[in-house]
Backbone as CSV, one residue per row, in Angstrom:
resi,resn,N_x,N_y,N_z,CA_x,CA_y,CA_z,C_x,C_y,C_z
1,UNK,-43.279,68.188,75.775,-43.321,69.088,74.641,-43.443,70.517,75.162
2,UNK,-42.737,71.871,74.698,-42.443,72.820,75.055,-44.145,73.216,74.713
3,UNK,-44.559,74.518,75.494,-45.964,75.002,75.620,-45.849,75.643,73.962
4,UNK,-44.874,76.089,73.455,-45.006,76.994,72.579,-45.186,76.071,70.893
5,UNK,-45.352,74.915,70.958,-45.337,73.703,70.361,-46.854,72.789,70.973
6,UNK,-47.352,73.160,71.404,-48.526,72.420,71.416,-49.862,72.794,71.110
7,UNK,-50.770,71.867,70.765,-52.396,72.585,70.390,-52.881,72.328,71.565
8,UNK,-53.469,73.405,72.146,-54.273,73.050,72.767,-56.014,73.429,73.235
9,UNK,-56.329,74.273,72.330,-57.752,75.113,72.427,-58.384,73.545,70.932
10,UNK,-59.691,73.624,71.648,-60.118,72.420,70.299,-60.722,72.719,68.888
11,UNK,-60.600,74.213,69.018,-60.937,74.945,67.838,-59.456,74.738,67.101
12,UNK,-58.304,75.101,67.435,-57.098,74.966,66.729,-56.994,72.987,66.388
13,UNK,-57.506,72.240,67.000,-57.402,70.724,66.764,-59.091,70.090,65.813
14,UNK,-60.080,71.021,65.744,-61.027,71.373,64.534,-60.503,71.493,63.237
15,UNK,-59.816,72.757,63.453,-59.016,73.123,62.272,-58.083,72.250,61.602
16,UNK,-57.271,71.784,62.134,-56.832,70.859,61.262,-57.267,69.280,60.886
17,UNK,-58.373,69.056,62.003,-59.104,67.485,61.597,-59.993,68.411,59.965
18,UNK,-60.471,69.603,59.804,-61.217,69.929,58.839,-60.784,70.299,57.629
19,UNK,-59.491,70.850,57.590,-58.573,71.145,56.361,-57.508,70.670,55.891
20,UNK,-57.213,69.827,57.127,-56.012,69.014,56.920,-55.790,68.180,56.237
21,UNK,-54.683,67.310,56.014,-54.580,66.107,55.341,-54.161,65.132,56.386
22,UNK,-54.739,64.151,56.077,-54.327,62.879,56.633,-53.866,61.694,56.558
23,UNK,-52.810,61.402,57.217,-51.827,59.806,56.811,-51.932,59.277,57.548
24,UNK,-51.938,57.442,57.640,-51.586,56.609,58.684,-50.723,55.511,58.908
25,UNK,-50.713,54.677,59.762,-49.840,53.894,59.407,-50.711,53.040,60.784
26,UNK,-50.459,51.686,61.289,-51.345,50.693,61.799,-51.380,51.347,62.862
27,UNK,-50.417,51.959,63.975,-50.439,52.705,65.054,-51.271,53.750,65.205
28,UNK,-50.733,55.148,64.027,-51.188,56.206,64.289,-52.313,56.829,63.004
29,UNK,-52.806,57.541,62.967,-53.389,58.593,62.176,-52.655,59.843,62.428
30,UNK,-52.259,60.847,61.533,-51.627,62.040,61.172,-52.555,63.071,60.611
31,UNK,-53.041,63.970,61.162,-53.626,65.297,60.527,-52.369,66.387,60.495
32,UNK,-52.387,66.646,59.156,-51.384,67.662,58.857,-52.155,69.122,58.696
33,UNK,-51.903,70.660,58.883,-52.243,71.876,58.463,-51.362,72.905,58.445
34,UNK,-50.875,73.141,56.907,-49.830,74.278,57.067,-50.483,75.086,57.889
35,UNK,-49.463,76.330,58.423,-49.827,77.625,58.993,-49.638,78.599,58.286
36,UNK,-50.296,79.273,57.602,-49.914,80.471,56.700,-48.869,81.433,57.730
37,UNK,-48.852,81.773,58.972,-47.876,82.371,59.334,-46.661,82.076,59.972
38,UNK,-46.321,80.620,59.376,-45.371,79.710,60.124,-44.746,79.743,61.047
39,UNK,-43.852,79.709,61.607,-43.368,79.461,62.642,-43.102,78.352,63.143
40,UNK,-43.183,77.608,64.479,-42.402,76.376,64.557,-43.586,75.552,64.694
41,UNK,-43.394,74.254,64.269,-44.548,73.578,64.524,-45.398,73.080,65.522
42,UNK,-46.555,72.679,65.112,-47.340,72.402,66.894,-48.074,71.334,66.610
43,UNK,-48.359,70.212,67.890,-48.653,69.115,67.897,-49.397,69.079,68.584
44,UNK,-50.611,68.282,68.596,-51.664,68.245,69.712,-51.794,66.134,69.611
45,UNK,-52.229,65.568,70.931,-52.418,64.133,70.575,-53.225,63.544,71.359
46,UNK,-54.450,62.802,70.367,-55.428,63.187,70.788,-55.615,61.041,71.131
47,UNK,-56.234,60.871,72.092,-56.245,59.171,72.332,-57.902,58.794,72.719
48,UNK,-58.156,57.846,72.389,-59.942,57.782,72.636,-59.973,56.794,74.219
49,UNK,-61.237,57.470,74.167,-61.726,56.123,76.247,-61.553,55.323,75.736
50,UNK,-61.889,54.616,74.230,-62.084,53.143,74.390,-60.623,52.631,74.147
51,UNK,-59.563,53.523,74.186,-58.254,52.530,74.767,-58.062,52.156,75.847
52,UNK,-58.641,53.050,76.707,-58.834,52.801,78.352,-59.109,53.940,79.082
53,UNK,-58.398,53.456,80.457,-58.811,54.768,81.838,-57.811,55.909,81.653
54,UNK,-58.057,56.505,82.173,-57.444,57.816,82.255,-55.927,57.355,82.381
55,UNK,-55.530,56.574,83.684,-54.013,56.165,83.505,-53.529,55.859,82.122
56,UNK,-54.346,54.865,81.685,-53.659,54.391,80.480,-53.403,55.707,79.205
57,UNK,-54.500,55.960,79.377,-54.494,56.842,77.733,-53.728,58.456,78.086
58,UNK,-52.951,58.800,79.442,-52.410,60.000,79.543,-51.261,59.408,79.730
59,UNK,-50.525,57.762,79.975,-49.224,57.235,79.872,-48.346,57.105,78.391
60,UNK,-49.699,56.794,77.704,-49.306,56.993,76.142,-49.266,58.374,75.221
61,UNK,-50.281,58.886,76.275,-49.981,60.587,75.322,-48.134,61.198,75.546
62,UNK,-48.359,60.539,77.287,-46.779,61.136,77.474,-45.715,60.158,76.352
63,UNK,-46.299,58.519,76.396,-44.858,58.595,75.236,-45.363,59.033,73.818
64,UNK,-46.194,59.456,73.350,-46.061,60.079,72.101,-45.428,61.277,72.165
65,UNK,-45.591,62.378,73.248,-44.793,63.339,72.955,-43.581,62.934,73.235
66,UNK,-43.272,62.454,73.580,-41.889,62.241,73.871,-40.987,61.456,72.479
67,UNK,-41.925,60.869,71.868,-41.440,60.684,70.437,-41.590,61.072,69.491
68,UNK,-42.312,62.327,69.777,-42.261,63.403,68.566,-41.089,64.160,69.345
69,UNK,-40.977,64.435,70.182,-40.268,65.052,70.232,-37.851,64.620,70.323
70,UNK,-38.462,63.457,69.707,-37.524,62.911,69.392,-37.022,63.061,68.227
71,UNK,-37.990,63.246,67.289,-38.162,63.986,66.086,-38.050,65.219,65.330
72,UNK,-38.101,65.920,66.655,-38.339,67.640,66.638,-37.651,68.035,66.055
73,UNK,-36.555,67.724,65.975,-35.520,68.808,65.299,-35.489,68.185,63.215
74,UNK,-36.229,67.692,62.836,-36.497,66.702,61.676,-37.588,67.372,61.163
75,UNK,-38.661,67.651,61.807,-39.587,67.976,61.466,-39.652,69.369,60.550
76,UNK,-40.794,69.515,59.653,-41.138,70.601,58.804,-41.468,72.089,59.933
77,UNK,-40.906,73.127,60.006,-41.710,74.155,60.692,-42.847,74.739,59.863
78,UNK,-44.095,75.492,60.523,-44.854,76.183,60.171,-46.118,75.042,60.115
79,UNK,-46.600,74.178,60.407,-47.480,72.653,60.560,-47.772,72.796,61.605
80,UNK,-49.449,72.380,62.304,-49.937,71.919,63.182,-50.319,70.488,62.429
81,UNK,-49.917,69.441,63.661,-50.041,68.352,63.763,-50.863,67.917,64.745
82,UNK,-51.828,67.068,64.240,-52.725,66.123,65.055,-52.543,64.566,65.303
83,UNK,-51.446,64.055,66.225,-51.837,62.908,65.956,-52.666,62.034,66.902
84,UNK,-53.213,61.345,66.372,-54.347,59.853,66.786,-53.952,58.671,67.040
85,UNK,-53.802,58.324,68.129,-53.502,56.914,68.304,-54.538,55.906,68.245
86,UNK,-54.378,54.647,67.671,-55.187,53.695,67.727,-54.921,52.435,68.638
87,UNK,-55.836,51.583,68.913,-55.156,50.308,69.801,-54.206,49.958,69.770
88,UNK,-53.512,49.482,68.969,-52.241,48.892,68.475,-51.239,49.975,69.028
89,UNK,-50.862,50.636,69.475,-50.120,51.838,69.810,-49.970,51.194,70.987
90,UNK,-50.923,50.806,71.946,-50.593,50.387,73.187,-49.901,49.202,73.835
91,UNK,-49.506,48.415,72.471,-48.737,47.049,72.427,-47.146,48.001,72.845
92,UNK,-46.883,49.041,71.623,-45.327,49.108,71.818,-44.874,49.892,72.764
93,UNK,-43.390,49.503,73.019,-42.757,49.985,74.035,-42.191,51.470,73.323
94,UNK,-41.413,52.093,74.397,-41.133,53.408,73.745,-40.298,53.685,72.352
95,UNK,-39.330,52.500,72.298,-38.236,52.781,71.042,-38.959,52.094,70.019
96,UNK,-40.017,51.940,69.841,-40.990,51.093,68.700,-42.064,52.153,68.768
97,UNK,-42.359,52.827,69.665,-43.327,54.161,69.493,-42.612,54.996,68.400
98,UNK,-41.457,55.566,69.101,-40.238,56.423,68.210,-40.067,55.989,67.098
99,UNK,-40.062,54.712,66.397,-39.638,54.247,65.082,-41.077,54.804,64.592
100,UNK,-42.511,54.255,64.964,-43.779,54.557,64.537,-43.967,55.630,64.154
101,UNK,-43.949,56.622,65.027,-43.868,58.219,64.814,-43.406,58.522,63.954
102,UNK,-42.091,58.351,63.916,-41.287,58.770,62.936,-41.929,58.151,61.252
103,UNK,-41.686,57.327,61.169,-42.716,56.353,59.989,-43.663,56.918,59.465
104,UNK,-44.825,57.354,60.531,-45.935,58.191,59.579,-45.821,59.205,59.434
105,UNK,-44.884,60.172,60.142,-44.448,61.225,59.746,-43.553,61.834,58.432
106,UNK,-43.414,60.759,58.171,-42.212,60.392,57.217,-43.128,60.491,55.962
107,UNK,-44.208,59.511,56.115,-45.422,59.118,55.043,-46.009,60.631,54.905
108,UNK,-46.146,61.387,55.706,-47.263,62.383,55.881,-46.378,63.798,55.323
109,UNK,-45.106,63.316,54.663,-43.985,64.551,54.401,-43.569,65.344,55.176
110,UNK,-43.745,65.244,56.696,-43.417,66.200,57.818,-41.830,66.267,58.328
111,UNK,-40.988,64.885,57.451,-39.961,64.120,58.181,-39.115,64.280,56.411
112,UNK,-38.275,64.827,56.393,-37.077,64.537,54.984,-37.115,62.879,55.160
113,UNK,-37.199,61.931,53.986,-36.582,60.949,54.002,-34.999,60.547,54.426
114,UNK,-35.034,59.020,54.558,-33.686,59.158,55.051,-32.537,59.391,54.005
115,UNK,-31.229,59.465,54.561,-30.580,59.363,53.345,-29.955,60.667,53.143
């Protein structure tokens, strides 16, 4: 994910666990927060120890960005996004991550339906 697209101070990933809205789906949790001064959107993704060690839970951050950013060009601008992975995230492979993503994003209005 490009630097200019990501959260990364935990005051900006505060902010939207506190004002945001939130969707899920069995994989992920979604914190949504417009930006009053929009611009392009930004994603931060956040994974807990108790999925595992450090290998594990920075192998899956890399495929989540990588399936948002599969998405990227779909997505709403002017949104910081938080997403949360839960256990179940760590069953799928990457093109079942990408369908996931996409899915709650979809739920969370960040994604035009299809069609």
């Amino acid at each position: 994910m490009e630097r200019e697209r990501r959260l990364r101070k935990n005051e900006e990933f505060q902010r939207v666990f506190r004002h945001g809205q939130s969707t899920a789906n069995r994989q992920f949790v979604v914190y949504a927060l417009p930006r009053p001064e929009g611009g392009t959107f930004r994603v931060g993704v956040s994974v807990s120890k108790k999925l595992g060690k450090a290998v594990v839970r920075n192998r899956l951050k890399r495929l989540i960005k990588e399936a948002v950013r599969a998405h990227a060009d779909k997505i709403r601008p002017g949104v910081d996004v938080v997403l949360i992975a839960r256990a179940s995230a760590l069953e799928l492979d990457y093109h079942q991550m990408v369908k996931s993503v996409g899915h709650v994003l979809r739920r969370a209005g960040l994604i035009a339906e299809k069609g």
